[in-house]
C-alpha positions as a printed Julia matrix, in Angstrom:
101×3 Matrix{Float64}:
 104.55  70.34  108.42
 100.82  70.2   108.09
  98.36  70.45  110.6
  97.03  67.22  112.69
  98.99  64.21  114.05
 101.54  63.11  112.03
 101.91  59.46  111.23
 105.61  58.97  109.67
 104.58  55.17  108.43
 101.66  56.43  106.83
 103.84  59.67  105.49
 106.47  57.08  104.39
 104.24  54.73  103.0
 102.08  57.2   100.82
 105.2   58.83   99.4
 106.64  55.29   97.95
 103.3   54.89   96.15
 103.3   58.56   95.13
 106.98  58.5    93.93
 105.79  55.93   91.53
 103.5   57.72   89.4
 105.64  61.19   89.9
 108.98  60.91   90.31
 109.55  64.21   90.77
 107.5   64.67   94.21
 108.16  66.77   96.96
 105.61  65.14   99.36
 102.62  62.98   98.9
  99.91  63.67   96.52
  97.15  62.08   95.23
  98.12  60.51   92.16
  94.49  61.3    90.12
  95.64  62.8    87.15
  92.36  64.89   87.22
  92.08  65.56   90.61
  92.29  69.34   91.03
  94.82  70.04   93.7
  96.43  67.07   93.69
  95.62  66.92   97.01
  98.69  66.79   99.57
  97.39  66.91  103.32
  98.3   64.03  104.68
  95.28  63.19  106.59
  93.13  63.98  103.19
  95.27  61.24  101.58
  94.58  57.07  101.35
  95.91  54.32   99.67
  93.7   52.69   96.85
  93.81  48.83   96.45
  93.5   49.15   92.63
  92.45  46.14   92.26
  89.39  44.47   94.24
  90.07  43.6    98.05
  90.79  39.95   98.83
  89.56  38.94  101.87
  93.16  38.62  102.6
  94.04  42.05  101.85
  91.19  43.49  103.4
  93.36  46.22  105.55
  93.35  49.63  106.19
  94.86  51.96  108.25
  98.21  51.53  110.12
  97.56  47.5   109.53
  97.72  48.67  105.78
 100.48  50.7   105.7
 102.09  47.68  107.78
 101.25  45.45  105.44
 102.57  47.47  102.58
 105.86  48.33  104.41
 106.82  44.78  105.53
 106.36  43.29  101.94
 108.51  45.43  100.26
 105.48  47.85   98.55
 103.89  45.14   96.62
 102.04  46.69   93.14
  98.62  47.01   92.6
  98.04  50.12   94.79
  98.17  53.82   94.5
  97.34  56.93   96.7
  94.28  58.81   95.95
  92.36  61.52   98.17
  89.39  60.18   99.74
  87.27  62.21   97.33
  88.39  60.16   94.49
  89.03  56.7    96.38
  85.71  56.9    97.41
  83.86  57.64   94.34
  86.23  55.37   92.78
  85.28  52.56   95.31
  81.36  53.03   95.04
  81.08  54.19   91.65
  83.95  52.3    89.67
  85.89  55.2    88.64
  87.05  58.71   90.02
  84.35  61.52   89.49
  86.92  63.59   87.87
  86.95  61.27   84.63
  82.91  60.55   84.79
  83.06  63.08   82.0
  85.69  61.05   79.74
  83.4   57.95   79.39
């Protein structure tokens, strides 16, 4: 187990989402195709709302994972390291791919 508290909801949570870009996972990862680890500590790791927040939907944390849990997963969101979520959130797209465009 990694260092630092250990949140099983969050744990359980992020490996749904990661299982669904990479089936073949072992733990959770972020699921940036460019990102260079993929990072997999755990407290490194958040979900992405992959679409624009809602003010409905505007959760994070345990509340999120909640959310997530009690309705079954919905789609629309992924996990990403907070290196790419945030550059992703206040630039529009990972800094890995600012290259590609």
């Amino acid at each position: 187990m990694k260092p630092g508290p250990f949140n099983a909801l969050k744990y359980e949570v992020l490996m749904y989402y990661t299982l669904l870009y990479d089936e073949t996972a072992k733990e959770p990862h972020c699921n940036c195709k460019k990102c260079p680890g993929p990072e997999t500590t755990l407290a490194c790791l958040s979900i992405d709302h992959m679409k624009p927040r809602t003010r409905k939907d505007n959760l994070s944390g345990d509340k999120l994972y909640e959310y997530l849990k009690n309705h079954n997963f919905p789609e629309s969101y992924q996990v990403l390291c907070f290196n790419c979520n945030f550059t992703k959130g206040a630039d529009g797209k990972c800094a890995h791919l600012w290259g590609e465009y």
